[in-house]
C-alpha positions as CSV (number, residue, x, y, z in Angstrom):
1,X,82.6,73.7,56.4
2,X,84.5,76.3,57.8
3,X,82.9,78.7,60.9
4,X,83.1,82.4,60.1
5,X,85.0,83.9,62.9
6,X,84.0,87.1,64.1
7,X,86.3,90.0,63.4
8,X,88.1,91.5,66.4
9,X,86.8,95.1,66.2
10,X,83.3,93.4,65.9
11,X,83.8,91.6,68.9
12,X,85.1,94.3,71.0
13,X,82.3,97.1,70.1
14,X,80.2,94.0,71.0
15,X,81.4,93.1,74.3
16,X,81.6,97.0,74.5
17,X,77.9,97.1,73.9
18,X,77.4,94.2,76.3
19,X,79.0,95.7,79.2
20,X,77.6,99.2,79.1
21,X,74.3,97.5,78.4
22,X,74.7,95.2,81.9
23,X,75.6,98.6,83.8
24,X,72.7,100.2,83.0
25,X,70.0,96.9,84.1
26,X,69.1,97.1,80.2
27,X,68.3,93.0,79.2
28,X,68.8,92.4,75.6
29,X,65.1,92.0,75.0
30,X,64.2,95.7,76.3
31,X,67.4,96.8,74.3
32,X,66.2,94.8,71.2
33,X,62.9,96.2,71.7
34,X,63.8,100.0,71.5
35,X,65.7,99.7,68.3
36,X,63.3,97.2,66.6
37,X,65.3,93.8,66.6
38,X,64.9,90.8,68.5
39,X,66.7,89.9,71.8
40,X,68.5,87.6,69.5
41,X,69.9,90.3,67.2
42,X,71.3,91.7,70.6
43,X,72.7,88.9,71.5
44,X,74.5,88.4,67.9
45,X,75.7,92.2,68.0
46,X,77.6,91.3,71.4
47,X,78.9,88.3,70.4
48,X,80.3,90.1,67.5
49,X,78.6,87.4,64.6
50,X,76.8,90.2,63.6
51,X,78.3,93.6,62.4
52,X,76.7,97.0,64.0
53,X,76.1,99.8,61.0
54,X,77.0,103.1,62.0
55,X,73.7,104.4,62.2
56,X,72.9,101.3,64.5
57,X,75.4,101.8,66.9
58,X,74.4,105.6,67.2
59,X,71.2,104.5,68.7
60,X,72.9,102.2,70.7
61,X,74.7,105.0,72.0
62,X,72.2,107.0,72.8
63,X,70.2,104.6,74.2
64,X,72.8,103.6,76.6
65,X,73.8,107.2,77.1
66,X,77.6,107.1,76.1
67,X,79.2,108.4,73.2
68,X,79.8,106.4,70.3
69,X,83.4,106.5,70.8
70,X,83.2,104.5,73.9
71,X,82.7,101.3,72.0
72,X,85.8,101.7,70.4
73,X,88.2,102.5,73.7
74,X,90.6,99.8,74.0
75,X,90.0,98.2,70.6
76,X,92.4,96.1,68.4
77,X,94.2,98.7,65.6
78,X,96.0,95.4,64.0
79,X,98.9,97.9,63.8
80,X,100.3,96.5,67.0
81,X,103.6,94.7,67.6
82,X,103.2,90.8,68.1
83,X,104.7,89.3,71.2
84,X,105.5,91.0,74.8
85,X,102.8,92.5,76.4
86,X,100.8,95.4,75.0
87,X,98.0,97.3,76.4
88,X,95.6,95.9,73.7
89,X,95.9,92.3,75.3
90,X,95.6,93.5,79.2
91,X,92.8,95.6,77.8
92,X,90.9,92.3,75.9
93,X,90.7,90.6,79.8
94,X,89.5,94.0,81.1
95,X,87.0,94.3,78.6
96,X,86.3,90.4,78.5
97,X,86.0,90.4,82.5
98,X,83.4,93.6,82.4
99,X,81.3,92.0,79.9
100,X,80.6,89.1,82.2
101,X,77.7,89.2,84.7
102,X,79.9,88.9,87.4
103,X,82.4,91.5,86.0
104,X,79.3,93.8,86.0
105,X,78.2,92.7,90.0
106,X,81.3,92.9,91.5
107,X,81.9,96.5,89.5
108,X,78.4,97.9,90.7
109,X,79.0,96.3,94.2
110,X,82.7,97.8,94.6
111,X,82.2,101.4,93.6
112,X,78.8,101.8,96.1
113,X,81.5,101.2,99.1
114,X,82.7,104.6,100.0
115,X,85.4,104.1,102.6
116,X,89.0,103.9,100.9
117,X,90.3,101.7,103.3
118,X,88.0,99.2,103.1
119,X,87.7,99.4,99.1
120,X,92.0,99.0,99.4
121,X,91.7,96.0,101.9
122,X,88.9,94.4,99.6
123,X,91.6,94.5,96.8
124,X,94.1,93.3,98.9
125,X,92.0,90.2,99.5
126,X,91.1,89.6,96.2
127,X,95.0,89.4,94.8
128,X,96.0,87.4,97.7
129,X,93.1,85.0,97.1
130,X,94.0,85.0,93.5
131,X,97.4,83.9,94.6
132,X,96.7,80.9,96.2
133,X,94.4,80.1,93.1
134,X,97.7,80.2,91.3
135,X,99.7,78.2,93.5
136,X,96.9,75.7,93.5
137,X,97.0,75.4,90.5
């Protein structure tokens, strides 16, 4: 039997969801319970298995206090020229990497340090660290 696999849109409104959902220190459960659903149903919604109506995703949005449109930025059009590098796929590990729990730590963490210099020398660190990881590899 073949496993139904999500559609990208789907999955990218979802991880959408999942990521402004994590900024705001909303879990799934207190999420599920404002619009009615199980944590579950969340957690389906995210993973993009199950499809968000319209009127859904409007309470979504306003719950999570963003216009519907953001759920949307960066998403597949399926228009897009295959091969090379497009913004579409940089976007996907953007969107991927903010819908983790440590996407959503190191983002909160990052933009409460003020000083420029140290937020630059914090980047610095991390490429050259990720670097070595690739040379390592």
């Amino acid at each position: 039997m073949l496993k139904k696999v999500p559609n990208p849109i789907d999955r990218h409104v979802g991880s959408r969801v999942r990521m402004r959902r994590m900024l705001a220190g909303v879990s799934q459960e207190k999420l599920g319970d404002a619009l009615g659903l199980t944590f579950q149903q969340v957690q389906k919604y995210e993973k993009g298995s199950n499809r968000i109506s319209a009127s859904r995703l409007q309470q979504i949005a306003k719950m999570l206090d963003v216009p519907v449109s953001f759920f949307f930025d960066g998403a597949p059009t399926g228009d897009m020229p295959t091969g090379g590098f497009s913004d579409a796929a940089s976007s996907a590990y953007v969107s991927d990497f903010m819908s983790s729990s440590e996407g959503v730590q190191l983002t909160k963490a990052f933009v409460r340090i003020k000083n420029p210099k140290v937020r630059r020398r914090i980047i610095d660190l991390v490429e050259s660290l990720a670097e070595e990881d690739g040379e390592n590899a």
